[in-house]
N, C-alpha and C positions, 0 to 999 in steps of 0.2 A: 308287918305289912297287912296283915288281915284285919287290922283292927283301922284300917283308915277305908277300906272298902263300905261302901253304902250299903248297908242290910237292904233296903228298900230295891237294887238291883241286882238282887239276888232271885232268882227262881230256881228254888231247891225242888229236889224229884228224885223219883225210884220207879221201875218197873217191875213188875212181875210176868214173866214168858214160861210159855208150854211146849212142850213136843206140838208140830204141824196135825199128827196124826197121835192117838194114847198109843199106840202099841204098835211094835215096828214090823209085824206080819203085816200091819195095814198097809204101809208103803209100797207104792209101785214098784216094779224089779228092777226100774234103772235110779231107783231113789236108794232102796236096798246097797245095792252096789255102790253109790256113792257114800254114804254112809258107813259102808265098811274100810274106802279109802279112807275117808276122811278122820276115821276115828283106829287107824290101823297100829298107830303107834299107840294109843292109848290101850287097846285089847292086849296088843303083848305087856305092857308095864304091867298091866292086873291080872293078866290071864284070863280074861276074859272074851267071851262071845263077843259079835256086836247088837245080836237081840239082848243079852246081858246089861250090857253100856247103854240102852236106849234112852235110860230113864236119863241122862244126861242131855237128850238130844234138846230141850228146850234153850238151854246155854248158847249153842250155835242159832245164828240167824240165818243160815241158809237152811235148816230143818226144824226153826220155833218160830213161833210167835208170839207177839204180846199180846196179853189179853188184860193189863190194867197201868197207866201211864197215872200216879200220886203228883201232883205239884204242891209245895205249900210256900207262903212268901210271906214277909214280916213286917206289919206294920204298925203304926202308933195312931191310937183313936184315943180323943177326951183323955190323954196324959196316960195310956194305959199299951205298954207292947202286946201284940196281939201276932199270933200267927193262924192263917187262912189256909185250909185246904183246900184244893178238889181234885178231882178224879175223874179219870175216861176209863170207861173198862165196856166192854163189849167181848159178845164173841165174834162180832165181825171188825175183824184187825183193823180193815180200811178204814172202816166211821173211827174210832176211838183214834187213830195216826190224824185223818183231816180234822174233829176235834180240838188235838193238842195241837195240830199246826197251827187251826185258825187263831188259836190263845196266840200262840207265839208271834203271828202275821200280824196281829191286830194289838198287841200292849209290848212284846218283846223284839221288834224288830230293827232295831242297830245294838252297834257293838259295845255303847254304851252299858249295856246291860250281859248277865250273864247265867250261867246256869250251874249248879251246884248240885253233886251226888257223892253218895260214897262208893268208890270204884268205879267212878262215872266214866275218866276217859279212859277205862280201861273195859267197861262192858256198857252200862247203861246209853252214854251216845251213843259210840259208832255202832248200838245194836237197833236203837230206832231210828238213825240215820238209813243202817244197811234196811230196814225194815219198811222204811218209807221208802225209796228204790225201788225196792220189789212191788212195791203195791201202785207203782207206778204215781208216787206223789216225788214234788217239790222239794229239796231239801232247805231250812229256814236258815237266813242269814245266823244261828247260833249256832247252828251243827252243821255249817258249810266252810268246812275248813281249807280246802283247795287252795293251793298256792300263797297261805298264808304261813308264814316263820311261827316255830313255837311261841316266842314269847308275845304272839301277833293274838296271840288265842286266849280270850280271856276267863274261859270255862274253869270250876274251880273243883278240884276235889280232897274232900279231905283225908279220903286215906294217903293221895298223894302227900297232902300239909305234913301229915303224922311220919312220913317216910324221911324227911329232910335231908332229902339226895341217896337214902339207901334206896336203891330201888329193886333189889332183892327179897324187901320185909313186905310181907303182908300180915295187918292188922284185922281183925274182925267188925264192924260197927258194935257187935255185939261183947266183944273184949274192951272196948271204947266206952261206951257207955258204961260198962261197969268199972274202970278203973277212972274213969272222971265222976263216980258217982250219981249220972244221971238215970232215974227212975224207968223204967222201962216196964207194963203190965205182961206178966206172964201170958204165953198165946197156948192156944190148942194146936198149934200148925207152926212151922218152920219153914223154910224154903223148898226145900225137898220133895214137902205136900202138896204145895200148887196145882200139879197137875191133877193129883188123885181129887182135889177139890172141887176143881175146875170141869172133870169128866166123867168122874162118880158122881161126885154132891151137887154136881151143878149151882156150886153157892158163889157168886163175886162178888156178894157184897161181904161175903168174908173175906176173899182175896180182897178185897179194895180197903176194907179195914186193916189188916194185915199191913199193908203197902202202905197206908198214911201212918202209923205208925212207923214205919222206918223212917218217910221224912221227917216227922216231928222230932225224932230222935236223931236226925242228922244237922237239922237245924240247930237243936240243943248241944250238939258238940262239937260244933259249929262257933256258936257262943263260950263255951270253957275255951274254947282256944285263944279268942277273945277277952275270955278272965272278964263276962259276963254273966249275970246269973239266969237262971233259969226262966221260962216263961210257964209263969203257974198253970195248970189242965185248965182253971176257968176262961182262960184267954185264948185257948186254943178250938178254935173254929172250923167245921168242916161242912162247905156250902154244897 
């Protein structure tokens, strides 16, 4: 089935999200509290605090935020496949969500078209869906699922592809790419780091490098599933 989908209505993407606040003495006392609900059954599984567990807090959208939304899409120029990136990253949440809306309002808006991540309908939408909510925006005809039937929804993910009804398994993109062979450049950072980048090093255009490298690498295995070959670094574009 994947191989009769149009590359071209595809808009592949990846986020990158923070803790609200670095450090969870910052949190107000009734965010505190919540926080400790929230993460109550996780503290007993590890034995841990909930100042402990904070560093997770970027994960949840009700105590993170994004601070960088990658897209990249695949197209054919002068006989030659090319994939395009770009990238929203601010540290003010709202511009970089109205941003990736306008992209979406203005070139992605019917159902026609679709959106592809890895773990996407499992964190990456419904986290800048929940995150445009909050910030008091518009949800886009692609991440406005409301009363439509699964198979109504045309959003694609590959770790879902890779699962083929197990829905128990989870795959790594990072275990992907390396058992499909796909090249991926050694980084100085991991997911993990984000925050400490983002609020020590104050660097995003690390975090945004970072983050176009996983779509590029989601797209590429995207394509092996395909039994496509690769799209050589020189065709890969980030405007």
């Amino acid at each position: 089935m994947v191989n009769k989908i149009d590359l071209s209505k595809i808009l592949f993407l990846d986020i990158e999200t923070v803790p609200l606040v670095y450090c969870h003495k910052d949190l107000d006392e009734k965010s505190q509290e919540l926080w400790n609900k929230k993460t109550a059954f996780l503290q007993q599984r590890e034995n841990l605090g909930p100042d402990e567990i904070y560093d997770k807090a970027g994960i949840y959208a009700e105590f993170g935020k994004i601070v960088c939304i990658s897209v990249g899409f695949v197209v054919q120029l002068a006989g030659e496949i090319q994939i395009r990136l770009k990238s929203f990253a601010s540290k003010d949440e709202k511009k970089l969500l109205q941003e990736f809306l306008d992209l979406l309002n203005s070139h992605y808006n019917n159902n026609s078209y679709m959106l592809c991540g890895h773990n996407g309908k499992e964190f990456d939408f419904p986290y800048i869906s929940r995150r445009l909510l909050i910030n008091g925006l518009t949800l886009p005809v692609l991440l406005d699922n409301h009363g439509k039937k699964p198979w109504e929804i045309n959003n694609i993910d590959t770790l879902d592809l890779w699962k083929f009804g197990d829905y128990k398994h989870y795959t790594s993109l990072d275990l992907l790419t390396h058992i499909f062979n796909i090249p991926t450049p050694k980084e100085n950072m991991d997911g993990s780091q984000v925050a400490k980048v983002f609020y020590e090093e104050d660097n995003l255009d690390k975090i945004i490098n970072y983050c176009e490298k996983d779509v590029v690498a989601t797209i590429q295995l995207f394509r092996r599933y395909r039994g496509e070959p690769l799209i050589e670094d020189d065709f890969i574009i980030s405007t």
